[in-house]
N, C-alpha and C positions, 0 to 999 in steps of 0.2 A: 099787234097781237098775234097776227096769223106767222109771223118773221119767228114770234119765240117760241110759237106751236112746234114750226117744222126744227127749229133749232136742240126744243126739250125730245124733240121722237129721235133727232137724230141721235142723242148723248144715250138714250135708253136704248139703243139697238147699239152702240159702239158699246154699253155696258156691259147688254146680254154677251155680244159676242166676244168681252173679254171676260166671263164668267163660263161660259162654254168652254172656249180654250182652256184656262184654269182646270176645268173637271176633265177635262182630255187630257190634259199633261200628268194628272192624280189619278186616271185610271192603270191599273196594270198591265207590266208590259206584257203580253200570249205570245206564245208559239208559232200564229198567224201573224200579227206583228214581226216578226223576225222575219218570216218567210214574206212577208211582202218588204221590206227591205233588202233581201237579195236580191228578190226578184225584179225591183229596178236600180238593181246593180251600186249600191250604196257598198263604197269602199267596206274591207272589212276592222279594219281599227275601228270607224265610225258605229258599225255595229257592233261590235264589242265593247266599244266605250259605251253606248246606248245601254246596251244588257246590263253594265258595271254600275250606271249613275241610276237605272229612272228602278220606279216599284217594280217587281213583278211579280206573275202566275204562271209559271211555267210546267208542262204536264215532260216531266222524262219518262216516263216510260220507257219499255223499250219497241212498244211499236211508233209511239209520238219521236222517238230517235231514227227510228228508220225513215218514217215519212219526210222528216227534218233533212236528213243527211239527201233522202230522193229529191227533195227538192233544192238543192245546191246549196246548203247550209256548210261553212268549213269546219274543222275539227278545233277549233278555236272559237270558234264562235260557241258550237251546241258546250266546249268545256264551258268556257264565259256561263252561258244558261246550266250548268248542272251546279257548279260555284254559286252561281246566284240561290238555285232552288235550295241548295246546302243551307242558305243562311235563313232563308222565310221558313224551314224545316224545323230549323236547328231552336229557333224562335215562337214559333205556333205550336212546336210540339207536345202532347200530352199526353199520358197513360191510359190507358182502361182496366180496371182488374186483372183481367184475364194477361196481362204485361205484354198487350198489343196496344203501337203507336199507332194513333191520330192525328193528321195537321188538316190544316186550313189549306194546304195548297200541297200536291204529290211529292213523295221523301225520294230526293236523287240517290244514284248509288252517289255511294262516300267515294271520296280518291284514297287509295291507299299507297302507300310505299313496300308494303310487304314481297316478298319473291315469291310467298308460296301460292297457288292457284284458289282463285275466289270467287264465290259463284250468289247471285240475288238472287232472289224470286222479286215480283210486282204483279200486285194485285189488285183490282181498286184504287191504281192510284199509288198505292203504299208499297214502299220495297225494304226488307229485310233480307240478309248475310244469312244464308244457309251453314251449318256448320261442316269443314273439311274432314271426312274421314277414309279410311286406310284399309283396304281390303286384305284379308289375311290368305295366305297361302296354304292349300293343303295338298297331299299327293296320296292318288290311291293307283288298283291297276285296270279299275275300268273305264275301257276306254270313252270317250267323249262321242258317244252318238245320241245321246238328247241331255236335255236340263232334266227330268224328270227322274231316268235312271239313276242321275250326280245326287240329283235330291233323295235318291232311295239307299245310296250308298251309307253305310256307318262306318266308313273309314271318314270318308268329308264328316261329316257331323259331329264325330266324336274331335276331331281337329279345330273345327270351330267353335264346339262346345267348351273345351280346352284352354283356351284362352291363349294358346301354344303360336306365336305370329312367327311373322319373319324376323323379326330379332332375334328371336328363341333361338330360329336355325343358325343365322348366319353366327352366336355366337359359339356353338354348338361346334360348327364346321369349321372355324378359325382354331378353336381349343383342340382342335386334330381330333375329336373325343367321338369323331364315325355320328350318321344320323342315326344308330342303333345306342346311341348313349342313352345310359340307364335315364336321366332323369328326363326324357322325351319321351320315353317307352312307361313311364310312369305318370306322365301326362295326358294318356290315351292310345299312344301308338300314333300318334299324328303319322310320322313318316312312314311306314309299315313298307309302303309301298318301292322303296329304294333300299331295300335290306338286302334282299336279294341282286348278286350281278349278274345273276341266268337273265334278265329281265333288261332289254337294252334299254326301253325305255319305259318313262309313265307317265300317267295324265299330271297334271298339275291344274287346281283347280281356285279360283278367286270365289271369295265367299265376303260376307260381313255378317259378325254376329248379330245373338239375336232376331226373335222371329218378325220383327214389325221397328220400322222408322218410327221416329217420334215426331216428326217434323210432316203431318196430318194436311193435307189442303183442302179447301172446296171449292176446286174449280175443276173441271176433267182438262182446260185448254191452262196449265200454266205457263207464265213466260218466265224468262230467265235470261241474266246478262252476265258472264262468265269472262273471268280477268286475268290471263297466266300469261302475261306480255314481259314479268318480272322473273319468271318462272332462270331457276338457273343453271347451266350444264345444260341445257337444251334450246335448240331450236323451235321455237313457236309457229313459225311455219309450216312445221311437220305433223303439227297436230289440230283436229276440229273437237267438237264437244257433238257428243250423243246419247241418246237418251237409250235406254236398256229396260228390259221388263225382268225385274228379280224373281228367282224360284225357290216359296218358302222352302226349306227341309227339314220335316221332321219337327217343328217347332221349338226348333233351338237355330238357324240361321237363316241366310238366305243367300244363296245360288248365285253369282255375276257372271260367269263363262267358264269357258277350261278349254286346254290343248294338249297336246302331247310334248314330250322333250324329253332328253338325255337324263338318265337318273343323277347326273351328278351337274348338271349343267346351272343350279342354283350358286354355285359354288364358282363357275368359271366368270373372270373379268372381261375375259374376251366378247366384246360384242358381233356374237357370232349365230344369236336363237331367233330364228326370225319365228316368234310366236304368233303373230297376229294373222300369217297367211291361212290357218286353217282352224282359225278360233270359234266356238263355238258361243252364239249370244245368244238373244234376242232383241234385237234392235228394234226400235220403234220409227217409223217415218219421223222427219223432223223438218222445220222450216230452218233454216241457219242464215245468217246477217253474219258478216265479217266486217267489224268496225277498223282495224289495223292488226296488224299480228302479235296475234294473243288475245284478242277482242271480239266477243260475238256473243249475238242472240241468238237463243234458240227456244222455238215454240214446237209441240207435236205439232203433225200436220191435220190431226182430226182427234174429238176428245179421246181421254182415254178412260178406258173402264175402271173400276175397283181394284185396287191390288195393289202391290207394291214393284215402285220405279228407280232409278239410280238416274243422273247426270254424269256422265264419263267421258273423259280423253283420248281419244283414240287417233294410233296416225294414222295420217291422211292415204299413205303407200301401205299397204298390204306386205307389202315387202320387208320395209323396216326391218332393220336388226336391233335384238338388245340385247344387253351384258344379265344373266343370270344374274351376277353378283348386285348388281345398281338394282333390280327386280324384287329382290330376296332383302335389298338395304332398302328399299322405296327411298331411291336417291337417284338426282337426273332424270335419265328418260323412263327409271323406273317409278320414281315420282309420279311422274306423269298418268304414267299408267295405270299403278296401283289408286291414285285419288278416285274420290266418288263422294257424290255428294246423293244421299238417298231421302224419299220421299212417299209417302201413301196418299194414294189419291181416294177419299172415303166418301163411302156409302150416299151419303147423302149430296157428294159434290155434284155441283151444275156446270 
């Protein structure tokens, strides 16, 4: 009797602990899971095929990316876990009125194929595609000594008000038809500023319509994961992302920076304007992560107040030259420059 006591305890402890294993092997795979598999040096196919076969809950974020990558994760691996998160996203996802996504486990950036530059927010968990847009150009003659004055000017205003871009000009300028063609002068006088050739040079000013972003946050600390590695006619290495504090004007747009230059320099293909060495912004402190080139996080370095913000591209050299004409086409490295992805951070953000 007492032979089949120890016989029946032992068959209930070899059950439990193949019911144990069982809900181990059924639990999902985290983020710590991955990182204790580098960390005792487990080939990386092994963990990549792991991420491919078993459940998971993976947190991308993009501070959960940074930690990831600081702790010896490859870029193979953390895709392997953003692929995977794609699909429990893709699956769990669901609406809220308000036509804000919800899942059961944090939404990875998407991969994309596109060239043109693409920037997330994450929040909560949750990450959505900020939408790209295109800062217009205006030219007046005063000069760039604060954002405030640019904001006080009605030559900039009436330019943005206008709806008068850089396409306007460059087609303007091609049709030999002078920036004093009637139907720009009938637009508002956008170019005012370059009618005159007593006047060697003028400011040129980056603006985006409209007094307010639409695209509202409530957090003062957002993060953001930014993707121009596809980006084309340019070097991705030449450029970082940074964050700028917009100056409403006049409640018809808002303010990006401004510099001086050649009044006719919008016009030249010559990459010869080095605009950026004495540009006029307001930069915000930023945290920046560099995932590979074209790839990086960036968070302020402390919240930010009420107001309205931009995401911007900026090269890295001071120096940099660029073609008026790619500037004025927002093409290449004018691309680059002209993008902006803008944002209000409101009232009630924590």
């Amino acid at each position: 009797m007492r032979k089949r006591i120890v016989m029946l305890a032992a068959s209930v402890i070899v059950l439990m602990q193949t019911l144990s294993s069982a809900q181990q092997s059924q639990k999902p795979m985290t983020n710590d899971d991955v990182i204790t598999m580098v960390k005792n040096k487990m080939p990386e196919t092994v963990v990549v095929s792991a991420i491919q076969s078993r459940a998971s809950q993976f947190n991308t974020s993009t501070t959960e990316l940074i930690r990831l990558k600081k702790s010896g994760v490859t870029e193979s691996e953390l895709n392997a876990m953003i692929a995977a998160s794609s699909k429990g996203a893709a699956a769990g996802a669901s609406t809220k009125p308000g036509g804000e996504t919800t899942t059961g486990a944090p939404v990875a950036v998407p991969a994309s194929k596109s060239h043109m530059p693409k920037l997330y927010f994450t929040s909560g968990g949750a990450t959505r595609e900020l939408p790209l847009e295109k800062t217009q150009l205006a030219e007046t003659k005063t000069k760039p000594s604060s954002m405030k004055s640019l904001a006080a000017d009605s030559a900039v205003t009436q330019a943005m008000q206008s709806g008068i871009n850089t396409v306007a000009y460059s087609a303007a300028s091609h049709m030999n038809s002078g920036i004093g063609d009637s139907a720009v002068q009938q637009a508002g006088s956008v170019f005012a500023g370059v009618l005159s050739h007593r006047t060697p040079t003028v400011t040129y000013v980056w603006g985006v319509p409209s007094p307010a972003s639409t695209n509202v946050l409530q957090t003062v600390s957002p993060s953001f994961a930014l993707d121009f590695s596809r980006a084309m006619g340019v070097s991705a290495d030449d450029y970082e992302p940074a964050i700028v504090k917009l100056t409403p004007a006049q409640n018809t747009c808002r303010i990006v920076g401004a510099t001086q230059g050649k009044a006719d320099v919008r016009s030249s293909p010559a990459a010869d304007w080095q605009m950026y060495s004495h540009f006029l912004e307001e930069r915000v402190p930023v945290r920046t992560e560099k995932g590979s080139a074209g790839k990086y996080s960036v968070t302020p370095a402390s919240g930010l107040q009420p107001g309205e913000y931009a995401v911007v591209l900026r090269p890295i050299s001071k120096e940099k030259k660029f073609s008026g004409g790619d500037v004025a086409r927002a093409q290449g490295d004018g691309l680059m420059f002209d993008a902006i992805w803008t944002f209000q951070i409101s009232d009630e953000a924590e």
